[in-house]
C-alpha positions as CSV (number, residue, x, y, z in Angstrom):
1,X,-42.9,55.8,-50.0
2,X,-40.0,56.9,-52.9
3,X,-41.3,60.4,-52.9
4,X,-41.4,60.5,-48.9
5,X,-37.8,59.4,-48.8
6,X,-36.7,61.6,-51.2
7,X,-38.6,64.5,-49.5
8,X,-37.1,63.2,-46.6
9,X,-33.2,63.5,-47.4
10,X,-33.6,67.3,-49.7
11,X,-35.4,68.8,-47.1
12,X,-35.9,67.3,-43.6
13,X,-37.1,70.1,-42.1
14,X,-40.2,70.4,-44.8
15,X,-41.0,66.8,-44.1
16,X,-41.4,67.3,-40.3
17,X,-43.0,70.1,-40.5
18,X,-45.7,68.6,-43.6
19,X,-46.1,64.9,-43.3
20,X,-48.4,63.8,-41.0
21,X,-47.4,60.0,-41.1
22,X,-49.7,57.2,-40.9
23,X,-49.0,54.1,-38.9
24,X,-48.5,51.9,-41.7
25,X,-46.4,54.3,-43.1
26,X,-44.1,54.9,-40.3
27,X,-44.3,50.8,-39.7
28,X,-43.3,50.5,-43.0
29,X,-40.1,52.2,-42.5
30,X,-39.2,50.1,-39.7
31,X,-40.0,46.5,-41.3
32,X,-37.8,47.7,-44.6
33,X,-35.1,48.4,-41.7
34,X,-35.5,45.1,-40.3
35,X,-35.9,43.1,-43.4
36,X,-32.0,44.8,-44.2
37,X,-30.9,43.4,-40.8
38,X,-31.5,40.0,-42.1
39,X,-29.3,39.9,-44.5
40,X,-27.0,39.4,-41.7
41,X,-28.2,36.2,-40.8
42,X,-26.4,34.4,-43.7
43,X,-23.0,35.4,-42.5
44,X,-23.5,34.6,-38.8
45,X,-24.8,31.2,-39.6
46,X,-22.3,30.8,-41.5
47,X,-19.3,31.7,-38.4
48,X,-21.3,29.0,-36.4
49,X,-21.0,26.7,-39.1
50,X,-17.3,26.9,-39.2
51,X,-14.7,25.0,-37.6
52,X,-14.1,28.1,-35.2
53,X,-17.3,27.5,-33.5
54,X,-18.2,24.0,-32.1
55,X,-21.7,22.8,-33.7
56,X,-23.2,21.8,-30.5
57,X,-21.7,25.2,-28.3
58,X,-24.6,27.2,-30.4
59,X,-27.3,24.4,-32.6
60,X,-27.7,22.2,-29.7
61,X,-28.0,24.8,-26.8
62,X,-31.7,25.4,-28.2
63,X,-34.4,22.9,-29.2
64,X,-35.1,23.0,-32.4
65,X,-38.7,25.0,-33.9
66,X,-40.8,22.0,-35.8
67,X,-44.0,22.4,-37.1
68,X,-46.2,19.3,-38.3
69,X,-49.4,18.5,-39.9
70,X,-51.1,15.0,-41.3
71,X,-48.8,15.7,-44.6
72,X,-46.1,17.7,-44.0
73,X,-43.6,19.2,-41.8
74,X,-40.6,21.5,-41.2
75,X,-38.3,21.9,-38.3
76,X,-35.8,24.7,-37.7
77,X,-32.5,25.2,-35.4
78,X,-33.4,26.5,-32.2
79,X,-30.9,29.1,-32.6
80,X,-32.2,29.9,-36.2
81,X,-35.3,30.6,-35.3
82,X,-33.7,33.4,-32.2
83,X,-32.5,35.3,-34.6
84,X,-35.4,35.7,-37.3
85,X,-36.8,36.8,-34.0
86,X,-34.2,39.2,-32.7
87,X,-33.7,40.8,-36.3
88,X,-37.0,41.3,-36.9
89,X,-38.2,42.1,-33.5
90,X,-35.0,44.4,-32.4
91,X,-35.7,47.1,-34.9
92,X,-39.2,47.8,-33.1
93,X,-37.9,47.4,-30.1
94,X,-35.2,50.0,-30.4
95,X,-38.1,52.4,-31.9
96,X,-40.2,52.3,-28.6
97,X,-37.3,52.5,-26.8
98,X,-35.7,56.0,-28.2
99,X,-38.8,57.0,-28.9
100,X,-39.9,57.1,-25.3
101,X,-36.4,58.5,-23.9
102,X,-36.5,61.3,-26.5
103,X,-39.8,61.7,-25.0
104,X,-38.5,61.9,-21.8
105,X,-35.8,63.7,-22.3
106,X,-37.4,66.4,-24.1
107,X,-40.1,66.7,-21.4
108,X,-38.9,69.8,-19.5
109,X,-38.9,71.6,-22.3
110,X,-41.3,70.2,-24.5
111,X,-44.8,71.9,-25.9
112,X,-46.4,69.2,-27.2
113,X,-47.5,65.9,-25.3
114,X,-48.3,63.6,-28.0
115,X,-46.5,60.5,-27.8
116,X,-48.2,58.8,-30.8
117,X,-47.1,61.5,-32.8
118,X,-43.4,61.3,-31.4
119,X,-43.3,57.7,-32.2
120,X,-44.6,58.3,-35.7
121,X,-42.1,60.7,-37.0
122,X,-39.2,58.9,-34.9
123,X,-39.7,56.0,-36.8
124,X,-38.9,58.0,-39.9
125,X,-35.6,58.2,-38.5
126,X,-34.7,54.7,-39.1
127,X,-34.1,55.3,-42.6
128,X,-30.7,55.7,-42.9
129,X,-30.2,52.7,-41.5
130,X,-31.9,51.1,-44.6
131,X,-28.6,52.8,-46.6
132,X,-26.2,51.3,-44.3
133,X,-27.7,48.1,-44.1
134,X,-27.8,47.7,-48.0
135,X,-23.9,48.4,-48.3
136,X,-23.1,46.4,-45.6
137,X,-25.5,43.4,-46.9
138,X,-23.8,44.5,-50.5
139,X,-19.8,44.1,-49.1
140,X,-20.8,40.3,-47.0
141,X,-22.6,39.0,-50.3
142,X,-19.2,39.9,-51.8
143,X,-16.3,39.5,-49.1
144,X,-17.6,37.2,-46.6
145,X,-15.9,34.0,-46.9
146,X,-17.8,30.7,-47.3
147,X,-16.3,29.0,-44.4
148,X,-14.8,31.3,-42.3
149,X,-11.7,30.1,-40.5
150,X,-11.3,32.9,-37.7
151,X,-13.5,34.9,-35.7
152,X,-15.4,37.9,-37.2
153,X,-17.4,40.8,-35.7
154,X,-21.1,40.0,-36.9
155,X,-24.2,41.7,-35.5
156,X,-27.0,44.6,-35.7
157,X,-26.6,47.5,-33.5
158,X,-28.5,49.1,-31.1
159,X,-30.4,51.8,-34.1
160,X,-30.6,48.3,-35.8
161,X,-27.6,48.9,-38.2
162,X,-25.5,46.0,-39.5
163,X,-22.1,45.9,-38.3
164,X,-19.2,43.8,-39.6
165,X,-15.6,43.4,-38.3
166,X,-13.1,41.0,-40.2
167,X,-10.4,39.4,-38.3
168,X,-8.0,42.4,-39.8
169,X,-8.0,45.5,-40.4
170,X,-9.6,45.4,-44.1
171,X,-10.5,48.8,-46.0
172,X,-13.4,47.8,-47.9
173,X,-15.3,46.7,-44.4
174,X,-13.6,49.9,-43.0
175,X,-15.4,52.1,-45.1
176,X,-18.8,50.6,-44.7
177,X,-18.2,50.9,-41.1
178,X,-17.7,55.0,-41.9
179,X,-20.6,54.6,-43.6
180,X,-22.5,52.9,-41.4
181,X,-21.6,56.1,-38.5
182,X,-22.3,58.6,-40.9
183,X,-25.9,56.7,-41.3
184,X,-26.3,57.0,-37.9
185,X,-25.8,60.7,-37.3
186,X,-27.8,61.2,-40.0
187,X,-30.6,59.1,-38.1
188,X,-29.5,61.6,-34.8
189,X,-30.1,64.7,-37.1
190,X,-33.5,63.6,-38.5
191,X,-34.5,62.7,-35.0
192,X,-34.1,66.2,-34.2
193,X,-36.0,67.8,-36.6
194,X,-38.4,64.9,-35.7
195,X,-38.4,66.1,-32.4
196,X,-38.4,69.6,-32.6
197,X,-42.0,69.5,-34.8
198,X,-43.5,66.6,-32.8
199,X,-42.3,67.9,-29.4
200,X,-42.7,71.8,-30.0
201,X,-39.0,72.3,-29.6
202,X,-36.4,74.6,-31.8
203,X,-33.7,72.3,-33.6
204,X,-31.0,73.5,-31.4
205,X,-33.0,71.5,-28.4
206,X,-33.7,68.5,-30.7
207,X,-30.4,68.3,-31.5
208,X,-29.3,68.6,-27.2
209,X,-31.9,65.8,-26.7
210,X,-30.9,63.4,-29.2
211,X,-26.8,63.7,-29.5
212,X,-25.5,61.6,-26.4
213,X,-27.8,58.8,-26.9
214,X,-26.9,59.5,-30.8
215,X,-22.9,58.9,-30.1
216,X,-23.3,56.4,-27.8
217,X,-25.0,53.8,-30.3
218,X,-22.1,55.0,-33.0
219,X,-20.1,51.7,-32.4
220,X,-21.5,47.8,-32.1
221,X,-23.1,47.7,-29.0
C-alpha cells in the first residue's frame, strides 16, 4: 500500500496508466478514508454533550442500540450508533456515487465501458482525503475544547473530508480548512488521470468531466 501511495503522488499519470488495482486494494483506500472520518466523532459528541445542545434534543430522539446475551450486555445511544454508521458508510457511498456520474458524464466521449474498472481506480482518488483527515483529526485532538460552550462547525463532507469551523475566525483551523481544499483538488486531479486511463479519455477531458462536481464539494456540504 506505502509504495502505491507513494507511486501515486510522484507520478499519477504512471499509476493509472500501470496499476491494475485489486478490489481489496482499492477498498482499502476507502476504509483508511473512513476510519479518518471517525475521528470526528469525538468532537461532535462532545457539542451534544455541551450545555449548547439540550441532552434529550439529540440522545433521546433515537432508541438506544443494546445488545444482550445470558452473561453480558452493552447498549449504545441511538444517535451514537447513526453516526459509526454514516462515517463509515458515507465514504462508500460517495465512491459509487462519483464513480457513476464520472461515468456518465464521460459517456459521450468515452472509449472504454468498464465500470468495474472506473470504480477501481476512482477509489484511488480518495486518498487525499486520508491527508486532510489526519491534520484535521491532528488540530481537534489539540484545539477542540472539552466542553464546548458555543456552537462549532463539525462534520465530513461530501468526498468524505473532515471539516471544522470554530465559533471565530481562528488561524490554525483556517489553515487546515486550506488544506483540506487543496486535498480535494488534488482528489479532482487524480480523478482525471483516473478517468482518462479507465475511460479512454486524454487528461484535458478528465479534467472537463471531473472539475464542476470537483468545486462544488470544495466547501462543507
Amino acid at each position: 500500500m506505502r509504495s502505491r501511495l507513494r507511486r501515486l503522488v510522484a507520478d499519477p499519470a504512471a499509476f493509472f496508466e500501470t496499476a491494475s488495482p485489486s478490489a481489496a486494494a482499492s477498498a482499502g483506500v476507502l476504509a483508511a478514508v473512513a476510519f479518518t472520518c471517525l475521528g470526528v466523532l469525538g468532537p461532535v459528541l462532545s457539542l451534544l454533550r455541551s450545555p449548547v445542545i439540550p441532552d434529550e434534543a439529540v440522545f433521546d430522539a433515537f432508541p438506544p442500540i443494546r445488545y444482550a446475551t445470558a452473561e453480558w450486555g452493552v447498549s449504545l445511544p441511538g444517535v451514537v450508533g447513526v453516526l459509526l454508521a454514516v462515517l463509515l458508510v458515507g465514504p462508500m457511498l460517495v465512491w459509487l456515487a462519483f464513480t457513476a456520474l464520472f461515468y456518465l458524464l464521460s459517456w459521450p466521449v468515452a472509449d472504454e465501458r468498464g465500470f468495474g474498472t472506473t470504480a477501481g481506480l476512482v477509489a484511488w482518488g480518495f486518498a487525499p482525503q486520508l491527508v486532510a483527515n489526519v491534520a484535521a483529526v491532528a488540530v481537534l485532538a489539540v484545539a477542540f475544547p472539552a466542553s464546548p460552550t458555543e456552537i462549532w462547525g463539525l462534520g465530513v463532507t461530501v468526498p468524505a473530508r473532515i471539516y471544522a469551523s470554530p465559533p471565530s475566525f481562528d488561524p490554525l483551523f483556517a489553515a487546515v480548512t486550506a488544506v483540506g481544499v487543496g486535498c480535494t483538488l488534488w482528489s479532482g486531479y487524480l480523478w482525471a488521470h483516473a478517468l482518462a486511463v479507465a475511460r479512454g479519455l486524454t487528461l484535458r477531458q478528465g479534467i472537463a468531466v471531473v472539475i464542476v462536481p470537483t468545486v462544488l464539494v470544495l466547501g462543507p456540504i
